[in-house]
C-alpha positions as CSV (number, residue, x, y, z in Angstrom):
1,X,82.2,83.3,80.7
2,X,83.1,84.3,84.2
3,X,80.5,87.1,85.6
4,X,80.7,89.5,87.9
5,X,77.6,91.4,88.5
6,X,77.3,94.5,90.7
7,X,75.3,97.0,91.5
8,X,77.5,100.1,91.8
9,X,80.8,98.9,89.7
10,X,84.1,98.2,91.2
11,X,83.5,100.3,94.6
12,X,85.5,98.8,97.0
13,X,88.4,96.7,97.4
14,X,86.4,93.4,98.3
15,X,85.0,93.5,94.4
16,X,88.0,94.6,93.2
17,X,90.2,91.6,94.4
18,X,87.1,89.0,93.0
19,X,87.9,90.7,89.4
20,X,91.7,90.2,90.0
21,X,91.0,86.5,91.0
22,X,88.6,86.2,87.9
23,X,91.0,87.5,85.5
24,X,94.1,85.4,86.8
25,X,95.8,88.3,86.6
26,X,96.6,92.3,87.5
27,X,94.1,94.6,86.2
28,X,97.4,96.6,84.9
29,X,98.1,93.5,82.4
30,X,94.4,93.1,81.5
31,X,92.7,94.8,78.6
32,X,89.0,95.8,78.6
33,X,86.3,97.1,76.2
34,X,83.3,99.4,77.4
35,X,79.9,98.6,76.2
36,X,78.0,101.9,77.3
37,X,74.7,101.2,74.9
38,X,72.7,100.2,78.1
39,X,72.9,104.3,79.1
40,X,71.9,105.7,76.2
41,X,68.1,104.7,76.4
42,X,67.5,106.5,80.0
43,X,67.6,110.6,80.3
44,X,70.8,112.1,80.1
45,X,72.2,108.9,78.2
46,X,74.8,110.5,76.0
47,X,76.6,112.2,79.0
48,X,76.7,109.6,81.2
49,X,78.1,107.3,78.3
50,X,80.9,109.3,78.3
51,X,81.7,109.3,81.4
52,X,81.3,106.2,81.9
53,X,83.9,105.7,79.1
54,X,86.1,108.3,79.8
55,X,86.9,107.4,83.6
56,X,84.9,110.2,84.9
57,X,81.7,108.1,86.5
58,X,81.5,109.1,90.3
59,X,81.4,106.5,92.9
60,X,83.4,103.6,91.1
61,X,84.7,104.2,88.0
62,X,85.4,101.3,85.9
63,X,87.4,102.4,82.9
64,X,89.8,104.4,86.0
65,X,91.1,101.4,87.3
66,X,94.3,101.1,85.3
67,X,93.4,98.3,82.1
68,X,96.7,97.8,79.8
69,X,94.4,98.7,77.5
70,X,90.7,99.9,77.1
71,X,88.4,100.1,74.2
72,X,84.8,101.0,73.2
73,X,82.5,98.5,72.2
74,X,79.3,100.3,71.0
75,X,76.4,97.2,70.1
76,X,74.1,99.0,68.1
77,X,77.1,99.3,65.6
78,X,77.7,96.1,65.3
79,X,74.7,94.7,62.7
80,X,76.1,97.2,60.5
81,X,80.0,95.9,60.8
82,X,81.1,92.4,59.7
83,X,82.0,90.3,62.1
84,X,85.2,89.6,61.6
85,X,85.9,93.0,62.4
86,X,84.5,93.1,65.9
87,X,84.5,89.1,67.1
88,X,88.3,88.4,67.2
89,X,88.5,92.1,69.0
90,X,85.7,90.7,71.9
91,X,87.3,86.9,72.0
92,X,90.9,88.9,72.9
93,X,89.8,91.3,75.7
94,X,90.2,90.1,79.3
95,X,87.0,91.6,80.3
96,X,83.7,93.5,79.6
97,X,83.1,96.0,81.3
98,X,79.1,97.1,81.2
99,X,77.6,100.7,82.2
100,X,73.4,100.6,83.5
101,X,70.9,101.9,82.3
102,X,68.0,100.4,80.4
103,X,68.4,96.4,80.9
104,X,65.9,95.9,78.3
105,X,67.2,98.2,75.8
106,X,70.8,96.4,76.1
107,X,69.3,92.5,76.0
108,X,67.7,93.7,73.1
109,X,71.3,95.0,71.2
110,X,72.9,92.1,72.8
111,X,70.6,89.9,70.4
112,X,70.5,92.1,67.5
113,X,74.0,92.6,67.6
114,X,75.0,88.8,67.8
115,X,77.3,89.5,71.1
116,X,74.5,87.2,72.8
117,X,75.0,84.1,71.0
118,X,79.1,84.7,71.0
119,X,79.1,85.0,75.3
120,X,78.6,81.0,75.3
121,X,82.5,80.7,73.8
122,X,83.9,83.2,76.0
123,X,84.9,81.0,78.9
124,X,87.9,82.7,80.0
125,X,86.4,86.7,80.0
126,X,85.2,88.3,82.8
127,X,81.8,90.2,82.2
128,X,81.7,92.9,85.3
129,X,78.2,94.6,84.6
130,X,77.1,97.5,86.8
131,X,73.4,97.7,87.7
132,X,71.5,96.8,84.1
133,X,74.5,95.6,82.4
134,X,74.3,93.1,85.4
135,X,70.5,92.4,85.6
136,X,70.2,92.0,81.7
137,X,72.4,87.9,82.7
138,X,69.1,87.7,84.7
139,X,65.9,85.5,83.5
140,X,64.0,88.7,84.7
141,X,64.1,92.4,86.2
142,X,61.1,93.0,87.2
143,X,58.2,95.7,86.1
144,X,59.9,97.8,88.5
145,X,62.9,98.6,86.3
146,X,61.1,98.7,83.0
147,X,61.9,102.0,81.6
148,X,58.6,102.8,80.3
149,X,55.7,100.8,78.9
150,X,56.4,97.6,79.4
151,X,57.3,95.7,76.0
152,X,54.3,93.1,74.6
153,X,57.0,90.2,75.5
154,X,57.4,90.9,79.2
155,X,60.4,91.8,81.5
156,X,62.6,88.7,80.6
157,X,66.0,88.9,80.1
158,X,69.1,86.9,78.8
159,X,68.7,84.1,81.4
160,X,72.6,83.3,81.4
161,X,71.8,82.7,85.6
162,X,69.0,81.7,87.4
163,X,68.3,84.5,89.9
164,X,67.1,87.9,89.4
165,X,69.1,91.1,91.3
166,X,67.5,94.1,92.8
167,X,70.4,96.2,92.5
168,X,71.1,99.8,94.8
169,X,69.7,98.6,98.0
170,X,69.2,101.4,100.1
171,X,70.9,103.7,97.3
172,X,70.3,107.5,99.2
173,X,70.0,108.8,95.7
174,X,67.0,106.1,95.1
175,X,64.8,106.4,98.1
176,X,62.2,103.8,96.3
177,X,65.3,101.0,97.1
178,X,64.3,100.2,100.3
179,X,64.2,96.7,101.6
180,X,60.3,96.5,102.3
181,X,60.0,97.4,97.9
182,X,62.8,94.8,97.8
183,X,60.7,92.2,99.2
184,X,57.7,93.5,97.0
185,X,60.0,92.6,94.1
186,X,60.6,89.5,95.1
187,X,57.5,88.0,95.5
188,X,56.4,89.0,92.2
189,X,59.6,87.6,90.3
190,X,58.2,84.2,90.8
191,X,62.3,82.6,91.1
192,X,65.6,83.0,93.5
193,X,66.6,86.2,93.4
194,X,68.9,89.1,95.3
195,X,68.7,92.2,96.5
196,X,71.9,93.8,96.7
197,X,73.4,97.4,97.6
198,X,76.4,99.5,95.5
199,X,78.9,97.4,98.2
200,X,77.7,94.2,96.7
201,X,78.9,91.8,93.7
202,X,78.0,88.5,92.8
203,X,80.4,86.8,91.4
204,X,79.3,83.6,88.9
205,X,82.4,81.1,87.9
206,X,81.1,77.4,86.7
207,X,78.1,78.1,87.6
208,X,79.2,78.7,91.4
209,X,77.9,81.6,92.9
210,X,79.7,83.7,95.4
211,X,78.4,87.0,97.3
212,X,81.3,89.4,97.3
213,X,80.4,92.3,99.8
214,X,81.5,94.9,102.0
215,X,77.5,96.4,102.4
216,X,74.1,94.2,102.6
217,X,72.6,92.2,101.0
218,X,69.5,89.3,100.8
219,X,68.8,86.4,99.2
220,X,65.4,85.9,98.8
């Protein structure tokens, strides 16, 4: 699986050409399911899925860029449906695309839902996460983005790379993201890790990585 993990989405034209280059292809002939479940565990989750879905998200709308064809895939649907429903459907689509929110919440559903243990066979697809549905690739997020009380098994993540991301750098909207907290983070993380703004993508192909930006960024 090819990843492309940002902190504000497709949001400028920098990221935009990496996804083109990841997918081999225009994003016109590309098709692309949305996996909003990550939203729907932070306030205001069921609005924000849909516009994440719908094309409507402001700043850099993901579903808006023009896929051939886009789709919904909801993971806390999938126990309930057999998996020959939904498995040929993901090993089709040219890439993922994956709303923030609660990182633990979609790690979690990524397990339950058995989309975890199918990511290993997906060499050719394109996971583009935005914000959590970047950090949940991550071996960890930090105490700082655990929605909540943290969970009796810690902050750890999927682990699919082996550097955490502090993601909105400098965000106005999140005036906790400054670079001083960043650093704060990053001690405590106890591995590599990167703080990155809503400019910024990291883009993972054979295990190379690649900083995509038109903003800041730090590796730490």
């Amino acid at each position: 699986m090819k990843l492309l993990l940002t902190s504000g989405g497709i949001s400028n034209e920098s990221i935009q050409a990496a996804l083109v280059d990841m997918l081999g292809k225009p994003i016109a002939e590309s098709t692309a399911l949305c996996i909003p479940t990550a939203v729907y565990a932070i306030p205001g989750g069921a609005f924000n899925a849909w516009k994440f879905i719908s094309g409507q998200q402001s700043g850099a709308p993901m579903s808006a860029l023009g896929w051939k064809s886009l789709g919904v895939l909801e993971l806390t649907a999938l126990p309930s449906i057999d998996r020959e429903k939904w498995v040929p459907m993901v090993q089709e689509t040219d890439v993922l695309l994956v709303e923030g929110g609660d990182a633990l919440y979609l790690c979690r559903w990524m397990r339950e839902s058995g989309l975890a243990d199918l990511l290993p066979s997906l060499g050719d697809t394109v996971w583009a996460g935005l914000s959590a549905g970047s950090m949940v690739m991550t071996p960890r997020i930090g105490e700082e983005f655990v929605w909540g009380k943290m969970p009796a098994d810690g902050d750890g993540t999927l682990g699919l790379v082996d550097f955490s991301i502090y993601p909105h750098l400098d965000n106005p909207h999140l005036p906790e993201n400054t670079m001083a907290n960043a650093e704060k983070w990053a001690a405590a993380i106890g591995g590599p890790a990167y703080a990155i703004d809503d400019n910024t993508a990291i883009k993972v192909v054979d295990g190379n990585v690649e900083v995509v930006s038109e903003g800041a960024w730090r590796r730490f």
